[in-house]
C-alpha positions as CSV (number, residue, x, y, z in Angstrom):
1,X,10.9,-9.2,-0.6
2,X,14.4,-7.9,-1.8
3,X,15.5,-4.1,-1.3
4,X,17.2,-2.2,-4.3
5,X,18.9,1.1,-3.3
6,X,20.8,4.3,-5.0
7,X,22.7,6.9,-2.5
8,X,23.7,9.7,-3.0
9,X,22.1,11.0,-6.6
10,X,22.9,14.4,-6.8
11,X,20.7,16.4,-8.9
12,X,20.7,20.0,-10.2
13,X,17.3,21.5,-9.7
14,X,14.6,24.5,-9.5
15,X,13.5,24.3,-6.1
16,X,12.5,26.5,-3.3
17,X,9.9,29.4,-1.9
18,X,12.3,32.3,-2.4
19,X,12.2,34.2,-5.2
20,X,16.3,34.4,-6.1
21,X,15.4,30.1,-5.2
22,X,13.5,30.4,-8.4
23,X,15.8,31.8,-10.5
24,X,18.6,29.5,-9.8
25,X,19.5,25.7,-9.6
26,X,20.3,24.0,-6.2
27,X,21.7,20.4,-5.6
28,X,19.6,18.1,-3.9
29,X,20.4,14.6,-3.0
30,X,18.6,11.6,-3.3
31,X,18.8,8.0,-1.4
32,X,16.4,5.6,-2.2
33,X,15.0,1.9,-1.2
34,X,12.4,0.1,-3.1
35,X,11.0,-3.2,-3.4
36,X,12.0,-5.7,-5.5
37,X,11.6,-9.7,-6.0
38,X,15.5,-10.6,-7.2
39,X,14.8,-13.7,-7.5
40,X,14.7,-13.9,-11.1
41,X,17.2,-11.8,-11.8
42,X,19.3,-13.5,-9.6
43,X,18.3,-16.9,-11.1
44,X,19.0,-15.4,-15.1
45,X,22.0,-13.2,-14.5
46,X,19.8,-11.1,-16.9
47,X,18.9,-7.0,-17.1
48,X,15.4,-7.4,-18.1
49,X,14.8,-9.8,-15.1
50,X,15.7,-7.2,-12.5
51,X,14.6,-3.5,-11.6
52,X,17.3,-1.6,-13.6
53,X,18.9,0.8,-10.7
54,X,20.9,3.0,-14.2
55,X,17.5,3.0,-15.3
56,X,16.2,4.8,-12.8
57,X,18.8,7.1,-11.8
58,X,18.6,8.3,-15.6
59,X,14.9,9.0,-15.1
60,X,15.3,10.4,-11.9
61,X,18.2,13.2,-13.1
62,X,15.7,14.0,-16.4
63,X,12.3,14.3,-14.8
64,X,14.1,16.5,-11.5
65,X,16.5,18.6,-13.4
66,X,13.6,20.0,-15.3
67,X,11.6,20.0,-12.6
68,X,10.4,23.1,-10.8
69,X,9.0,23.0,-7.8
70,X,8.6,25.2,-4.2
71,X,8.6,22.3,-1.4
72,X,11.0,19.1,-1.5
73,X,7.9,17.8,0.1
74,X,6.0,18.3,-3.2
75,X,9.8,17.1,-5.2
76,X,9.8,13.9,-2.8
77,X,6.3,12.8,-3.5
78,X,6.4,13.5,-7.3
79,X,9.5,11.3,-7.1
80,X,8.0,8.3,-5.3
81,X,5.5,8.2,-7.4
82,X,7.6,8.5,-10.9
83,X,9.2,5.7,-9.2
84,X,6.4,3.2,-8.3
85,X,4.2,4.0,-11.6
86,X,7.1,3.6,-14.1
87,X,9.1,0.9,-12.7
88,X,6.1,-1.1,-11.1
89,X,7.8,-0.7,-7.7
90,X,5.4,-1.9,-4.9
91,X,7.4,0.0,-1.7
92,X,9.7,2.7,-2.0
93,X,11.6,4.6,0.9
94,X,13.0,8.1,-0.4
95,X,15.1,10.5,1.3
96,X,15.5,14.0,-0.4
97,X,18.3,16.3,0.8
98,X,18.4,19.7,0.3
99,X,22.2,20.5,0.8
100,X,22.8,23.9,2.0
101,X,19.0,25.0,3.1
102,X,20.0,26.4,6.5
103,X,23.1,28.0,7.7
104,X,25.2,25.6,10.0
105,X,23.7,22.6,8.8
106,X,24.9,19.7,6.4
107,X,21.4,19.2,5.1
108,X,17.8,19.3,5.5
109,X,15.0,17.5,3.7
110,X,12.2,14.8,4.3
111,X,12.1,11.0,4.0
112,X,9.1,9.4,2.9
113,X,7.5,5.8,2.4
114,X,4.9,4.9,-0.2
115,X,3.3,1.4,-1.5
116,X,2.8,-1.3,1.1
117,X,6.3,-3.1,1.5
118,X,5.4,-6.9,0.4
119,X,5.7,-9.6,3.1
């Protein structure tokens, strides 16, 4: 099985336990792996063949920019899923950053797996 990735999507979002969190946007910042058989894509040199990377990102910034949601915890899990249910994606590895969370530090977040990586 073949890896697709997408670093560093920044995305403007609702998130947070605060309540001046909730009444403002924050960046967070996405890097993600998932599955993929490129095999066909490789073979056609066409778009519909492989798992469209623009095609997700676009998703990605809609359904989190509306988003609203307490825990990145929560944010990376609605994510993964998003990802696996609309794109048929088997695996996908997802690291969510919330930039500027704690004093001192360049980030803070969670990484998460979901789907069985195929053999």
């Amino acid at each position: 099985m073949d890896t697709v990735f997408l670093t560093g999507l920044r995305i403007e979002t609702t998130i947070g336990i605060y309540e001046w969190e909730k009444a403002i946007r924050q960046p967070v910042i996405l890097d993600i792996e998932m599955a993929a058989d490129l095999a066909a894509a490789a073979a056609s040199d066409r778009i519909e063949h492989a798992l469209n990377y623009k095609a997700v990102a676009k998703r990605l910034k809609e359904f989190v920019g509306e988003a609203r949601f307490e825990l990145v915890e929560t944010l990376a899990e609605a994510c993964a899923s998003l990802i696996r249910v609309e794109f048929g994606v088997p695996w996908v590895r997802l690291r969510l950053n919330k930039i500027g969370a704690v004093t001192d530090a360049e980030g803070v977040g969670v990484i998460i797996e979901r789907g069985q990586r195929p053999g």
